[in-house]
VEXDREN-2710 file (C-alpha; in Angstrom, 1 decimal):
% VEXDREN-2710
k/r/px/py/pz
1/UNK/0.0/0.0/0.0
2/UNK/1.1/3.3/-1.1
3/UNK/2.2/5.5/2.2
4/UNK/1.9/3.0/4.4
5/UNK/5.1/2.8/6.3
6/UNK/6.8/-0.3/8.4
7/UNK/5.9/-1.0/11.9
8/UNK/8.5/0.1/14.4
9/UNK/9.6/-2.8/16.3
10/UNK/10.7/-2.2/19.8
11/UNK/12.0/-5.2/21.5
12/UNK/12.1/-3.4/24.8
13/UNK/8.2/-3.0/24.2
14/UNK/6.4/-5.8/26.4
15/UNK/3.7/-5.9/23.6
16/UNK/6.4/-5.7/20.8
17/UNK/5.8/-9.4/19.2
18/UNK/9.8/-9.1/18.4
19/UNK/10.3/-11.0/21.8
20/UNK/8.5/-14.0/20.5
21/UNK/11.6/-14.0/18.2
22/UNK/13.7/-13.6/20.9
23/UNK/12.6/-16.4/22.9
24/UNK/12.8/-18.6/20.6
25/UNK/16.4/-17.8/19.3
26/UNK/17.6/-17.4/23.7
27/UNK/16.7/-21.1/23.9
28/UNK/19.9/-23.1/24.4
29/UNK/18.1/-26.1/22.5
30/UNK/17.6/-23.7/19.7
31/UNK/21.1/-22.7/19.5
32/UNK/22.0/-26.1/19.7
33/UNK/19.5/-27.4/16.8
34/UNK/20.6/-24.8/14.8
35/UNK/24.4/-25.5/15.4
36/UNK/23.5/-29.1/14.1
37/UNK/21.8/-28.2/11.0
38/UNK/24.1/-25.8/9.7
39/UNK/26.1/-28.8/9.0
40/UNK/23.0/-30.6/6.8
41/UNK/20.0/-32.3/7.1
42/UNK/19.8/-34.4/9.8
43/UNK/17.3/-37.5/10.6
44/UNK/15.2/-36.8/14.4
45/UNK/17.3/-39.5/15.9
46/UNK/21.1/-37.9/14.9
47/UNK/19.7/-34.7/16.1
48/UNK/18.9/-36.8/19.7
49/UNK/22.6/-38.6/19.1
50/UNK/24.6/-35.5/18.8
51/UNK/22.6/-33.4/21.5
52/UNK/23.4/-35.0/24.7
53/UNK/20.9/-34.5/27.3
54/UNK/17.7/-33.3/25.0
55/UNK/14.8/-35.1/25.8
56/UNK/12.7/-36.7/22.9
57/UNK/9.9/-34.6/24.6
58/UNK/12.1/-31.2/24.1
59/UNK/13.7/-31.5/21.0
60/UNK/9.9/-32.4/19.5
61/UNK/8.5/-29.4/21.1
62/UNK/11.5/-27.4/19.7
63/UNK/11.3/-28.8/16.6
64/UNK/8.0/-27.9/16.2
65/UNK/8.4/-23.9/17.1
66/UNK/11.6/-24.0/14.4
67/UNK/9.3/-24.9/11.9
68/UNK/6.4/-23.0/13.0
69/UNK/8.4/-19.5/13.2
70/UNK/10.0/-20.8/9.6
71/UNK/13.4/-21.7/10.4
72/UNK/13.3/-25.5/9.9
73/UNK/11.4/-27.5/7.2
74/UNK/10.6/-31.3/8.3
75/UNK/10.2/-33.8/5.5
76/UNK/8.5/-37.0/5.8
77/UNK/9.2/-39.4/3.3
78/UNK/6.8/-42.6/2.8
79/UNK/8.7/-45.4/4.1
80/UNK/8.2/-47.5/6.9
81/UNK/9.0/-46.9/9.9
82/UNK/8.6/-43.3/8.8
83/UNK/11.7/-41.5/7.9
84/UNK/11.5/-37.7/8.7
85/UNK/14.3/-35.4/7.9
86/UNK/15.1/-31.7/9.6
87/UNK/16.5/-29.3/7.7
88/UNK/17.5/-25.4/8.3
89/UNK/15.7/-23.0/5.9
90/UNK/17.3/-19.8/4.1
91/UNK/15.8/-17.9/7.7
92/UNK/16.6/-19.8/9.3
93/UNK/20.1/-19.8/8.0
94/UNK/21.2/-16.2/8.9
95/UNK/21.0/-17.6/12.6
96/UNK/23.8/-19.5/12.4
97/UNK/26.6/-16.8/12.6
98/UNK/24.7/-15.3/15.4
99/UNK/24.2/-18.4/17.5
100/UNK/27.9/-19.7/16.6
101/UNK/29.1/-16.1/18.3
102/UNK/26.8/-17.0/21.4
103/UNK/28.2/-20.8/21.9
104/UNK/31.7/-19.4/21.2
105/UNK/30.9/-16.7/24.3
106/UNK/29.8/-19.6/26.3
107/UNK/32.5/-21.9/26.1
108/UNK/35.3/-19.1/26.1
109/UNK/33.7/-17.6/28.8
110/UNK/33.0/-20.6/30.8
111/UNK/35.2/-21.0/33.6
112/UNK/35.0/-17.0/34.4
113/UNK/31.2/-17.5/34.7
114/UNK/32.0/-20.4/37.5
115/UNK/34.2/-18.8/39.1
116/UNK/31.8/-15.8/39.4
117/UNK/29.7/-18.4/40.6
118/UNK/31.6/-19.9/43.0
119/UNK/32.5/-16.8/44.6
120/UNK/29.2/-15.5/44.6
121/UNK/28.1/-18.6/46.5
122/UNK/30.9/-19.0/48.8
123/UNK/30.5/-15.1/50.2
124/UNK/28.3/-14.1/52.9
125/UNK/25.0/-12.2/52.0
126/UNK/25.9/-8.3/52.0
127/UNK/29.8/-8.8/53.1
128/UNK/31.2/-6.6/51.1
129/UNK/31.5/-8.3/47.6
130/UNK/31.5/-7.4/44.3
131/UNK/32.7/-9.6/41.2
132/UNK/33.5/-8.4/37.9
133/UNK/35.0/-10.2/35.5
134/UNK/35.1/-12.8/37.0
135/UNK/37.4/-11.9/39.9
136/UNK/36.2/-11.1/43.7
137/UNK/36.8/-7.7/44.8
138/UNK/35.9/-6.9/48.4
139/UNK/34.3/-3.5/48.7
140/UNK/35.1/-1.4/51.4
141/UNK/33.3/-2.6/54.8
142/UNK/31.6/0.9/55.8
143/UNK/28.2/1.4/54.2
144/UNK/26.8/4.0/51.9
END
């Protein structure tokens, strides 16, 4: 339509239906899935193989919301038993840069975000601590 100009998406907006596309794309199976299928097509049983830990229950469900925002196709093919294949669509394709960025933060970042954790678990409530970087810095005892 002529004069009609594009929505302004606002992620930060609690009605904005951009966080729907967030949601899905913050979801570790989701980065995982995707990290699989960048490589090819891949059969429902490889994908439960090469994901340790997913539940067939899980990886369904997520299966199903890839394909339902557009970022999987699933083919069936006629055979018996059944033989359904997963594969990443063009969309669905431009995650996996992003996602490959967020697993590479995770694992490089890994044992700074334990030992935040283990210091932040290990301190006494209100003592005085503050981490940053992953390193404990005791704050000066008198309060503000």
């Amino acid at each position: 339509m002529a004069g009609r100009t594009a929505p302004q998406w606002n992620i930060y907006n609690d009605k904005c239906p951009t966080r729907m596309a967030l949601n899905r794309i913050a979801d570790k199976w989701t980065v995982m899935i995707v990290g699989r299928l960048a490589k090819g097509t891949l059969r429902f049983g490889e994908l439960r193989r090469e994901i340790l830990g997913v539940s067939q229950k899980m990886l369904t469900q997520t299966l199903r919301g890839l394909e339902r925002d557009g970022l999987v196709t699933r083919q069936v093919f006629a055979t018996i038993p059944p033989k359904v294949e997963y594969s990443l669509t063009p969309l669905g394709r431009t995650l996996i840069k992003v996602l490959e960025q967020i697993r590479g933060w995770a694992e490089g970042n890994i044992e700074a975000v334990l030992a935040a954790q283990k210091a932040f678990d290990s301190a006494e409530p209100d003592a005085g601590i503050h981490i940053a970087a992953g390193k404990v810095v005791r704050l000066s005892s008198r309060r503000r």
